[in-house]
N, CA, C and O atoms as a GROMACS GRO file, in nm:
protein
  492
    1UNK      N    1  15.532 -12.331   2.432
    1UNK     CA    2  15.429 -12.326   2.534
    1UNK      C    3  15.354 -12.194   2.532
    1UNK      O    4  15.232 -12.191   2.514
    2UNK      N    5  15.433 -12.074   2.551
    2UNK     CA    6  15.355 -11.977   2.554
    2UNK      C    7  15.310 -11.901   2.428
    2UNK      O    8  15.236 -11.805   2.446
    3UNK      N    9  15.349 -11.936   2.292
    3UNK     CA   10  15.353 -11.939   2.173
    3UNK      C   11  15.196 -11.985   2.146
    3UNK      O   12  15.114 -11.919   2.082
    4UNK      N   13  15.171 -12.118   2.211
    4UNK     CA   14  15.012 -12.164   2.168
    4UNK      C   15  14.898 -12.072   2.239
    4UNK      O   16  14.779 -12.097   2.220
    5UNK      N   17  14.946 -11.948   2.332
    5UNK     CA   18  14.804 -11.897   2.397
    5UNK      C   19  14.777 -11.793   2.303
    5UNK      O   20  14.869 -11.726   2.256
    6UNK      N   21  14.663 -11.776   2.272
    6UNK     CA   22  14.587 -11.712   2.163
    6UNK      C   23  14.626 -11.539   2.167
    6UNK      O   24  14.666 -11.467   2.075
    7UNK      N   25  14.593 -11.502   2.332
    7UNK     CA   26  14.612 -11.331   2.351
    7UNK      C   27  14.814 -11.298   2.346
    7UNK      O   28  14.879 -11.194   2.344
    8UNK      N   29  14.852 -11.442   2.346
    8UNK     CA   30  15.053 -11.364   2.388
    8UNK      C   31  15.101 -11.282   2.304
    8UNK      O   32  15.060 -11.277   2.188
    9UNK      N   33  15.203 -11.198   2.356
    9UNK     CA   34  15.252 -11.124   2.272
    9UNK      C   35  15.350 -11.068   2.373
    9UNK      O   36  15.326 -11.038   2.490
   10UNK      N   37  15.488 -11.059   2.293
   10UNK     CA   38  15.617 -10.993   2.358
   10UNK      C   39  15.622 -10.861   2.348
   10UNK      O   40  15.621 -10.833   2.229
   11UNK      N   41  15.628 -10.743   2.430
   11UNK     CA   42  15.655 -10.590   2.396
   11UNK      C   43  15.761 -10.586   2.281
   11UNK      O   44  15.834 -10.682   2.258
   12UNK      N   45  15.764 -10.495   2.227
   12UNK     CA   46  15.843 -10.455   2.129
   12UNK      C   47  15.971 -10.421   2.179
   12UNK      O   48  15.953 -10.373   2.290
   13UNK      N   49  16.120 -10.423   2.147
   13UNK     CA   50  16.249 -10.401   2.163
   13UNK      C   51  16.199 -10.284   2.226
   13UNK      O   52  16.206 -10.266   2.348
   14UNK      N   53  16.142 -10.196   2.136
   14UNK     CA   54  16.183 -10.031   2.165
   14UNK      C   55  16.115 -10.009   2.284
   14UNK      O   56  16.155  -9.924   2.363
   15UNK      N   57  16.025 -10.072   2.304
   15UNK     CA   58  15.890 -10.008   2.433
   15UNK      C   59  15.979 -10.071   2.528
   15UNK      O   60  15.969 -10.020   2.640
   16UNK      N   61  16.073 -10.179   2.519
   16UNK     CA   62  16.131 -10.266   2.653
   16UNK      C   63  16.230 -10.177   2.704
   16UNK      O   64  16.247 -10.158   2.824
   17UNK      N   65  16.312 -10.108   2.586
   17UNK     CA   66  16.404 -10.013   2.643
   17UNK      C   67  16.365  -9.955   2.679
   17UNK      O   68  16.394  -9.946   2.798
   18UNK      N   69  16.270  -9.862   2.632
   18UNK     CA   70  16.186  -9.711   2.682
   18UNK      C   71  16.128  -9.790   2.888
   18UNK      O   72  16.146  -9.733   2.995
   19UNK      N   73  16.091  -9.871   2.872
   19UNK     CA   74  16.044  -9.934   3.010
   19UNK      C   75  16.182  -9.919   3.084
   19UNK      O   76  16.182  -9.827   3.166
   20UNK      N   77  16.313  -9.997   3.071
   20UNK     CA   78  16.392 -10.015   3.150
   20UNK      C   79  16.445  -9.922   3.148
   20UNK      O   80  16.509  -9.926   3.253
   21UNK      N   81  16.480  -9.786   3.075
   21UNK     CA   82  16.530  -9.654   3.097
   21UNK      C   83  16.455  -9.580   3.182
   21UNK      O   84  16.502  -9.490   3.251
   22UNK      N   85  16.313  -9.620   3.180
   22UNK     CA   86  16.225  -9.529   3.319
   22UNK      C   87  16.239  -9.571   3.489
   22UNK      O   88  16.263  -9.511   3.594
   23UNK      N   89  16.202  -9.731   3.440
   23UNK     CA   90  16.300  -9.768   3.585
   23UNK      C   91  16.427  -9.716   3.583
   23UNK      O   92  16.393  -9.601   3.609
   24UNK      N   93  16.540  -9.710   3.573
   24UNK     CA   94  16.652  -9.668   3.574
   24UNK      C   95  16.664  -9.561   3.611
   24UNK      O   96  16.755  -9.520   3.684
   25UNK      N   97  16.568  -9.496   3.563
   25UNK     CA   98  16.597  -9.320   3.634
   25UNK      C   99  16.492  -9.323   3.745
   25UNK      O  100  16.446  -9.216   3.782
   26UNK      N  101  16.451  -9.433   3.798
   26UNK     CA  102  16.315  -9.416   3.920
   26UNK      C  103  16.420  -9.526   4.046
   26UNK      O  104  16.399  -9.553   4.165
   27UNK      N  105  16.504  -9.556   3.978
   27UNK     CA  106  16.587  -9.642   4.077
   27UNK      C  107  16.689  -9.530   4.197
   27UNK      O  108  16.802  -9.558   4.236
   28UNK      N  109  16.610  -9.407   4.235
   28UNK     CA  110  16.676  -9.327   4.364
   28UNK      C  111  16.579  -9.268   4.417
   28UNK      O  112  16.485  -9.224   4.351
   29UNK      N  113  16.588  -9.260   4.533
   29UNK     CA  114  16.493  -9.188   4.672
   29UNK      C  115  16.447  -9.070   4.647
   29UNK      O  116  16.332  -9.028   4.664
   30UNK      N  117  16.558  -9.004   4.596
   30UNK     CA  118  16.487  -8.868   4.557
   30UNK      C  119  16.445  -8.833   4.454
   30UNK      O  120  16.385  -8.726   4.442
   31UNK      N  121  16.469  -8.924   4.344
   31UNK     CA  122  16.332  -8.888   4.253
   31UNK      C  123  16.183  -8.932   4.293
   31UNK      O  124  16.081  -8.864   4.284
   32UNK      N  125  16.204  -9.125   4.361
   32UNK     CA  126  16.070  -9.098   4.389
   32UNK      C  127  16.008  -8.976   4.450
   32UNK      O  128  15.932  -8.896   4.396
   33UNK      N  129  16.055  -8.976   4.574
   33UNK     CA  130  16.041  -8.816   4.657
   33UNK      C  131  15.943  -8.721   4.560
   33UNK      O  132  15.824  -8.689   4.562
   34UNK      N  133  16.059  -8.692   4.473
   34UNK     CA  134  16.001  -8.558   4.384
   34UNK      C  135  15.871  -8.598   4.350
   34UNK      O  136  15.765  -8.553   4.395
   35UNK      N  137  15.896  -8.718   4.239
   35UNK     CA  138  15.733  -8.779   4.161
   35UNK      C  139  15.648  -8.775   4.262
   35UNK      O  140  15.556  -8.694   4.252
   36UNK      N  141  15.656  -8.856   4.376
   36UNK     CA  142  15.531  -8.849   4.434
   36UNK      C  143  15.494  -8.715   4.448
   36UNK      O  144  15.386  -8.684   4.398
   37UNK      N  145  15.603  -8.574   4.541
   37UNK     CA  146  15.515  -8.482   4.520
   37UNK      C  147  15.458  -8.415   4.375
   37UNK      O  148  15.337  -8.397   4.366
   38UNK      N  149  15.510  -8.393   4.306
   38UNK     CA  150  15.473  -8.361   4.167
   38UNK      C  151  15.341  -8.434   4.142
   38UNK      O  152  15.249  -8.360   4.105
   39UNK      N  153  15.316  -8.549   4.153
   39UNK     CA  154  15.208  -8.643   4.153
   39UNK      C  155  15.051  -8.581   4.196
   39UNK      O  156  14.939  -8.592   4.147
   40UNK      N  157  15.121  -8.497   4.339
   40UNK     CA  158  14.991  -8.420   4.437
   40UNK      C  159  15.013  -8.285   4.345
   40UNK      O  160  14.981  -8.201   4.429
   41UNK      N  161  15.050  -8.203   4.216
   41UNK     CA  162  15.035  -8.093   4.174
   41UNK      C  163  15.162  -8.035   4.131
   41UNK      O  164  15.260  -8.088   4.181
   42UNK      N  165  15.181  -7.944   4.056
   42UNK     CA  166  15.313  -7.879   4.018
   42UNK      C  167  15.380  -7.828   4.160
   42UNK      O  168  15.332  -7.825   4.274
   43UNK      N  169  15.469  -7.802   4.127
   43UNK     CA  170  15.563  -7.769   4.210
   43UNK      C  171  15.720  -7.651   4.175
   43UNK      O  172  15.782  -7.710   4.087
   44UNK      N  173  15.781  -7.546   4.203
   44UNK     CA  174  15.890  -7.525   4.184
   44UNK      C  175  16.013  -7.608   4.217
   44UNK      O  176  15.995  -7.713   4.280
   45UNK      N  177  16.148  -7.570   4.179
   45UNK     CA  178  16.263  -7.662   4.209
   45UNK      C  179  16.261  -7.571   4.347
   45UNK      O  180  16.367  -7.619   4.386
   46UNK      N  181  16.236  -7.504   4.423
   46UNK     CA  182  16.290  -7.489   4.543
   46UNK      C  183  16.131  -7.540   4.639
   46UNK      O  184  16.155  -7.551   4.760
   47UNK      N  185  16.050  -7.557   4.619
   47UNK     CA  186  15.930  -7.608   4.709
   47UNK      C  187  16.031  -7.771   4.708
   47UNK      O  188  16.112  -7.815   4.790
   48UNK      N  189  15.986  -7.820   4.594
   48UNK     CA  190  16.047  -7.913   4.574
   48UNK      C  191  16.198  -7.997   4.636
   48UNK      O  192  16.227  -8.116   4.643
   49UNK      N  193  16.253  -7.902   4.666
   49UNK     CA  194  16.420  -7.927   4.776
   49UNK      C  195  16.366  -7.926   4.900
   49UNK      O  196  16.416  -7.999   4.985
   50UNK      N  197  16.265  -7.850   4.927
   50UNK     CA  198  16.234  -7.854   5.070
   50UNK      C  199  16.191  -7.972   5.103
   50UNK      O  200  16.231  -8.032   5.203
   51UNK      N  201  16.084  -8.025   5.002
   51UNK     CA  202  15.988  -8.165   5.033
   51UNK      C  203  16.052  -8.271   5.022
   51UNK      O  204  16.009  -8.379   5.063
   52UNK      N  205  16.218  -8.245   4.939
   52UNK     CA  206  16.248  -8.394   4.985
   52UNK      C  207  16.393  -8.386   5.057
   52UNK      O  208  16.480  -8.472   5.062
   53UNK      N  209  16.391  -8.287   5.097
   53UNK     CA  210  16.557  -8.227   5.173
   53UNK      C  211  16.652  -8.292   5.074
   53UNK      O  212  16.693  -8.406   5.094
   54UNK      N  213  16.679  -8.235   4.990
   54UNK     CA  214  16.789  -8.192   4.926
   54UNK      C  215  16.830  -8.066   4.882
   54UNK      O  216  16.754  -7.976   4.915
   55UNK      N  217  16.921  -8.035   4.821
   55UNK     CA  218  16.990  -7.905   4.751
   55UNK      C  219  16.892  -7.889   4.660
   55UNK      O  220  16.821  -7.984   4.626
   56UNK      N  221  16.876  -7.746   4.604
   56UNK     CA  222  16.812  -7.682   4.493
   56UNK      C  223  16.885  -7.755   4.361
   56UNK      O  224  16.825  -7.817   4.273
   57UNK      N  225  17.010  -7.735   4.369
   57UNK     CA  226  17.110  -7.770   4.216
   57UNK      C  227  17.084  -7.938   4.200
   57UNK      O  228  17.080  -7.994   4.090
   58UNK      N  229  17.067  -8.015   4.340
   58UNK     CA  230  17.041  -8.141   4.330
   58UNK      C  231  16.895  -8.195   4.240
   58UNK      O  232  16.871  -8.278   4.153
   59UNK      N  233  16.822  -8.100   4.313
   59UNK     CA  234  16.644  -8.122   4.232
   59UNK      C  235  16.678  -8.120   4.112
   59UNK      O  236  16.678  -8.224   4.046
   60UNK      N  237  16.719  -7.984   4.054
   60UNK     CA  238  16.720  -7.938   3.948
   60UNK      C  239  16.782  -8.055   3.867
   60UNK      O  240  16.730  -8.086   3.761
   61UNK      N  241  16.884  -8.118   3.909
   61UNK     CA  242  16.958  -8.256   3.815
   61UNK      C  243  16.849  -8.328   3.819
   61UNK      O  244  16.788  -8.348   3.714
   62UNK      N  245  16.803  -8.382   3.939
   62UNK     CA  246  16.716  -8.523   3.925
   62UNK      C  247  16.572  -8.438   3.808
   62UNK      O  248  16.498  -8.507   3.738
   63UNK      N  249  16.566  -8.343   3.812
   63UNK     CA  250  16.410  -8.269   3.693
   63UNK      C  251  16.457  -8.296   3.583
   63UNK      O  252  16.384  -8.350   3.499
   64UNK      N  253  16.610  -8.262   3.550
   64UNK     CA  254  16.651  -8.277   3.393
   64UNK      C  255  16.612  -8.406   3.328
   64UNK      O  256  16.548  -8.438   3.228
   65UNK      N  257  16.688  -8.478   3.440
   65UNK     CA  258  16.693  -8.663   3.364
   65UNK      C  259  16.531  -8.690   3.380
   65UNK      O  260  16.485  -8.740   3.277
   66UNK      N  261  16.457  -8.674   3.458
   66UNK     CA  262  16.329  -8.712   3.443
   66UNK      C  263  16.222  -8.627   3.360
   66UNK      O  264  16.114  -8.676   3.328
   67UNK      N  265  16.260  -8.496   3.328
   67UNK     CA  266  16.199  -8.427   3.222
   67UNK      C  267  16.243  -8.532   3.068
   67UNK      O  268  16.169  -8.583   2.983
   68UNK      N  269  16.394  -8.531   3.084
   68UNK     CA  270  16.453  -8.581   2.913
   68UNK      C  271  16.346  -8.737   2.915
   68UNK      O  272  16.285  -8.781   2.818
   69UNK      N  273  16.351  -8.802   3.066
   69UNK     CA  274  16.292  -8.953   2.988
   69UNK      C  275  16.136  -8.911   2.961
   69UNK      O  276  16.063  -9.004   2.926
   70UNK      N  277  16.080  -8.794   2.973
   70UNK     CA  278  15.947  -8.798   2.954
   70UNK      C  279  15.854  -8.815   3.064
   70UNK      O  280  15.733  -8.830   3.042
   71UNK      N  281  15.913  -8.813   3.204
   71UNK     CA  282  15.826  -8.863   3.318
   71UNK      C  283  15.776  -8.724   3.406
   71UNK      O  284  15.690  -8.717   3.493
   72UNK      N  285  15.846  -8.638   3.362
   72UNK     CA  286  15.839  -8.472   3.407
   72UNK      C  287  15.784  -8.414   3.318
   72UNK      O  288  15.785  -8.469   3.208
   73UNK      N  289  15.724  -8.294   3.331
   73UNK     CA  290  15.730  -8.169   3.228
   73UNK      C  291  15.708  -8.053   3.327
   73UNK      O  292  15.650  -8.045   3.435
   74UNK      N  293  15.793  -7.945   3.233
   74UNK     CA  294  15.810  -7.803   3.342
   74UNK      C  295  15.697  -7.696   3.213
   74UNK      O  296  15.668  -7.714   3.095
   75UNK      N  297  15.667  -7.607   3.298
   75UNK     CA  298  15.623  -7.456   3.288
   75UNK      C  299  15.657  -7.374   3.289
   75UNK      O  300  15.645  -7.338   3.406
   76UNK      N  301  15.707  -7.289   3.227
   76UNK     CA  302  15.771  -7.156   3.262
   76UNK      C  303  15.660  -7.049   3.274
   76UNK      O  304  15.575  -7.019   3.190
   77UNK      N  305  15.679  -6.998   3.395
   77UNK     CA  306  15.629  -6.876   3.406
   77UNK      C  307  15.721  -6.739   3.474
   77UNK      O  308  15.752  -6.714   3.591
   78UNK      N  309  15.743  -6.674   3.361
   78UNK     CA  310  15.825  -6.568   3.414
   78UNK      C  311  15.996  -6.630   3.410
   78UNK      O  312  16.057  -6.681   3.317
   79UNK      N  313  16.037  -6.602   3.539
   79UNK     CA  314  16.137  -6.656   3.558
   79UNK      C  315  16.128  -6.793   3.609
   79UNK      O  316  16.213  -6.872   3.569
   80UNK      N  317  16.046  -6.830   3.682
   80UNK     CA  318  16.044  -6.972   3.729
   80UNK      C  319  15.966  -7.078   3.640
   80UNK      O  320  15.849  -7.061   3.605
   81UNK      N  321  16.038  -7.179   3.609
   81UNK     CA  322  15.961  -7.329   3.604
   81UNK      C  323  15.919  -7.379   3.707
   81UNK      O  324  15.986  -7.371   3.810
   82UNK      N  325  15.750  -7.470   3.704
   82UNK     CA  326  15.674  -7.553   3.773
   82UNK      C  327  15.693  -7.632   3.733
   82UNK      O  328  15.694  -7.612   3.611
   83UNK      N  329  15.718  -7.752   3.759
   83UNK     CA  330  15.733  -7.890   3.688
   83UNK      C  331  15.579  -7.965   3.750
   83UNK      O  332  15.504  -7.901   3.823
   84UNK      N  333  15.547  -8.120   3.701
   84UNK     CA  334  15.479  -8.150   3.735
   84UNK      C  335  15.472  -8.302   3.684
   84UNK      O  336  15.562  -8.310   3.599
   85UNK      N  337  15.416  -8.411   3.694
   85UNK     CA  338  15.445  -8.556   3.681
   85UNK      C  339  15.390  -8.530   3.525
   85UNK      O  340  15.327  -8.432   3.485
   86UNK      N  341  15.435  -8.653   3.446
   86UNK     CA  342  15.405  -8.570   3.282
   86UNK      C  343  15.253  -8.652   3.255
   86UNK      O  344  15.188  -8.609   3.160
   87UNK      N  345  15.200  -8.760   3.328
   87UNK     CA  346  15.076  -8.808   3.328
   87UNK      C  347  15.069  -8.877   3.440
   87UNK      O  348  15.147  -8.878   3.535
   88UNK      N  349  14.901  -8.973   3.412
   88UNK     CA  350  14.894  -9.028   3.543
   88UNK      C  351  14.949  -9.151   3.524
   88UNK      O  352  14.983  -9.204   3.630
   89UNK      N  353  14.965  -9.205   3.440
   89UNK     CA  354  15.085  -9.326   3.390
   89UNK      C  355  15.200  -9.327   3.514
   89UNK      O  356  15.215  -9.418   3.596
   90UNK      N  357  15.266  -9.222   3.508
   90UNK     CA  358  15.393  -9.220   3.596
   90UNK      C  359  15.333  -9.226   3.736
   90UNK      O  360  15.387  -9.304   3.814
   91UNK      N  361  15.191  -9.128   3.795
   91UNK     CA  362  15.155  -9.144   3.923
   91UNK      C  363  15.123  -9.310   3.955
   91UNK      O  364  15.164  -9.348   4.065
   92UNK      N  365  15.063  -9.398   3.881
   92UNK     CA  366  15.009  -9.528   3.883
   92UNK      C  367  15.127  -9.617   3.894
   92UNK      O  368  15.109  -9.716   3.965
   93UNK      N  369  15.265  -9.603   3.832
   93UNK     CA  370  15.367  -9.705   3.850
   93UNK      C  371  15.427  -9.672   3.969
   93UNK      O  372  15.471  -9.768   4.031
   94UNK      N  373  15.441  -9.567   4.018
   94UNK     CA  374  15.499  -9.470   4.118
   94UNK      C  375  15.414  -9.590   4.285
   94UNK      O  376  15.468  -9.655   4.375
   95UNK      N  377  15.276  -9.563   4.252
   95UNK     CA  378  15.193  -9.587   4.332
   95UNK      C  379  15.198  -9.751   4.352
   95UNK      O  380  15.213  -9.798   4.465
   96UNK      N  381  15.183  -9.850   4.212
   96UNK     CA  382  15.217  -9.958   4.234
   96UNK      C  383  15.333 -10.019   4.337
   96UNK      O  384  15.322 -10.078   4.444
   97UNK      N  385  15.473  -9.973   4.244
   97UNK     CA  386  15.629  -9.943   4.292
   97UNK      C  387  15.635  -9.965   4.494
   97UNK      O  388  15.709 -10.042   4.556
   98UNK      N  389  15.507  -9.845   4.565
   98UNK     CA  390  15.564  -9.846   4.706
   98UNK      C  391  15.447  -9.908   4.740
   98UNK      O  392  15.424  -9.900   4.861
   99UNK      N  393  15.348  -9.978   4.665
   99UNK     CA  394  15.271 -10.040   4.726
   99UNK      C  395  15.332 -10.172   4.748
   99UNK      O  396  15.346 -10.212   4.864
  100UNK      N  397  15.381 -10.267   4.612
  100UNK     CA  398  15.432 -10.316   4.651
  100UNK      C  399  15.568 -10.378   4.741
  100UNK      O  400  15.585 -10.494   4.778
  101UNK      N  401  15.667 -10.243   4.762
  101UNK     CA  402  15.728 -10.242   4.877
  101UNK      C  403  15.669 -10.206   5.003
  101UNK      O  404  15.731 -10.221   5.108
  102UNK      N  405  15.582 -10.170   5.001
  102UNK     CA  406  15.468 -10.201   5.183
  102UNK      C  407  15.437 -10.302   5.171
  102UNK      O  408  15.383 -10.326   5.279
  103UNK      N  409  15.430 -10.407   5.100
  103UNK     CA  410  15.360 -10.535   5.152
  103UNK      C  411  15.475 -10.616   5.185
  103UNK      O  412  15.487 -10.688   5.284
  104UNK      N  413  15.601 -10.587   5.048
  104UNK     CA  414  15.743 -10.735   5.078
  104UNK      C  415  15.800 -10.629   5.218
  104UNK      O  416  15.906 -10.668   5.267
  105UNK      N  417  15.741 -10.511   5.278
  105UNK     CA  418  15.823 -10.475   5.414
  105UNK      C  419  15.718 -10.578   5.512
  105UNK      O  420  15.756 -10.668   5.587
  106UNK      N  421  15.591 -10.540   5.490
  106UNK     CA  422  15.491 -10.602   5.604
  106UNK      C  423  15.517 -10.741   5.581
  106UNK      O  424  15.491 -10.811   5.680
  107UNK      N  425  15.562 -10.807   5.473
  107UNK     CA  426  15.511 -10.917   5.483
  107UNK      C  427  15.377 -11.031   5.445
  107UNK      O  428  15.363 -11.153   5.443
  108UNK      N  429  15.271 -10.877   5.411
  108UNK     CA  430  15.139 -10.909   5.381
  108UNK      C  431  15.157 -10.986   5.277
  108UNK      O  432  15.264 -11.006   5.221
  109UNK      N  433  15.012 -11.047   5.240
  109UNK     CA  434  14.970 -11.131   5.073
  109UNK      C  435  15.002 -10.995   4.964
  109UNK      O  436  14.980 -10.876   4.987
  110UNK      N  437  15.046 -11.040   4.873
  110UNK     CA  438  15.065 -10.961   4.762
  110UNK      C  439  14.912 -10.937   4.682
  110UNK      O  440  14.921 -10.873   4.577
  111UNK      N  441  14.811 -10.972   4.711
  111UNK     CA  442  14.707 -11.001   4.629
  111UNK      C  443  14.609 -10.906   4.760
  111UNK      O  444  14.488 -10.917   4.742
  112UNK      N  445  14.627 -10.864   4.819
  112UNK     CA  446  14.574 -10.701   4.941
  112UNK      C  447  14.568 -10.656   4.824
  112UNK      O  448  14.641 -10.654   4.725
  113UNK      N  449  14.388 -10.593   4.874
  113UNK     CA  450  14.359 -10.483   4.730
  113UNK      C  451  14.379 -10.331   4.802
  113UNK      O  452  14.336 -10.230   4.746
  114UNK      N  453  14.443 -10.326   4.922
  114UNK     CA  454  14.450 -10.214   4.941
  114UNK      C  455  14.539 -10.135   4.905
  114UNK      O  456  14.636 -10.210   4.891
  115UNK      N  457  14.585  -9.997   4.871
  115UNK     CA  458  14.684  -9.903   4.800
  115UNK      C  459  14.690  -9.801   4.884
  115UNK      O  460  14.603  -9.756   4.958
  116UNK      N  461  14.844  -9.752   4.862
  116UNK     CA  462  14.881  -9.677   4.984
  116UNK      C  463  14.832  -9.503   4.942
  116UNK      O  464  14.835  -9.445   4.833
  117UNK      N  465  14.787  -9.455   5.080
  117UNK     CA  466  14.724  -9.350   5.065
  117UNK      C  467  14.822  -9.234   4.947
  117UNK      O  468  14.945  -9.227   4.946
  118UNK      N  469  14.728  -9.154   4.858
  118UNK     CA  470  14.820  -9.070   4.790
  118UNK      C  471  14.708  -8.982   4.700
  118UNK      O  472  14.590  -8.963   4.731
  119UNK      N  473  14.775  -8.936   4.584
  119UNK     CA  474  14.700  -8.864   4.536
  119UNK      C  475  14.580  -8.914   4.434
  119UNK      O  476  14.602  -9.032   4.405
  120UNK      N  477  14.489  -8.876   4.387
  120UNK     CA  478  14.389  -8.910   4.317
  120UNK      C  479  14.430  -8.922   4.159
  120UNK      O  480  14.393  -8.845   4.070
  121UNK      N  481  14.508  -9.026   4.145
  121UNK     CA  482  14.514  -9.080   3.992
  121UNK      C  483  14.406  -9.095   3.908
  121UNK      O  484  14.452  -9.107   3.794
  122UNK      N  485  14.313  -9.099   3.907
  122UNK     CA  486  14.189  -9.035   3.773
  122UNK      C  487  14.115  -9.202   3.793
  122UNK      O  488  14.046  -9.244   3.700
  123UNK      N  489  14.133  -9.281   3.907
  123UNK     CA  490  14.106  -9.426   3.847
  123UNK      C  491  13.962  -9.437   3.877
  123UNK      O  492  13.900  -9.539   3.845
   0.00000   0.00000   0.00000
């Protein structure tokens, strides 16, 4: 069936893993937390603990795993790293992600073109 439509095509093994390893590390509160702020501009690991009340040593774990999958990148300046979302790729799934949990909370049509207030993704 879906074999006869002209545009189909299955993602590749590797891109499916690379997909379900990003969810996987976006599946806790406080990374979203972080991404979204990172999303609005760089940030240090201690601005960063404040904005989503956690520990400094805690940020700093959730930056590693999301630096290693590629969804972070840091700065060094001096002694401190700025981290910051690693494109707007990650702000746009991020943004999808709680849009569509505001609607299955409200209840609304899934097909609302409205998007929840945030930062200016380049669209």
């Amino acid at each position: 069936m879906h074999t006869s439509l002209p545009d189909f095509r299955m993602p590749h093994d590797e891109q499916v893993h690379l997909a379900a390893e990003g969810f996987r590390l976006l599946a806790d509160p406080t990374r979203i937390k972080i991404l979204w702020a990172l999303m609005q501009g760089e940030s240090s690991v201690a601005c960063l603990a404040e904005l989503v009340g956690a520990a400094p040593t805690a940020v700093s774990q959730h930056l590693a795993k999301l630096r290693l999958a590629g969804l972070v990148r840091g700065r060094r300046e001096g002694t401190f790293v700025y981290y910051s979302a690693a494109d707007v790729h990650v702000g746009r799934l991020l943004t999808e992600a709680l849009f569509h949990a505001d609607q299955h909370d409200s209840g609304t049509a899934a097909d609302t073109p409205a998007r929840p207030a945030g930062p200016d993704l380049g669209r």
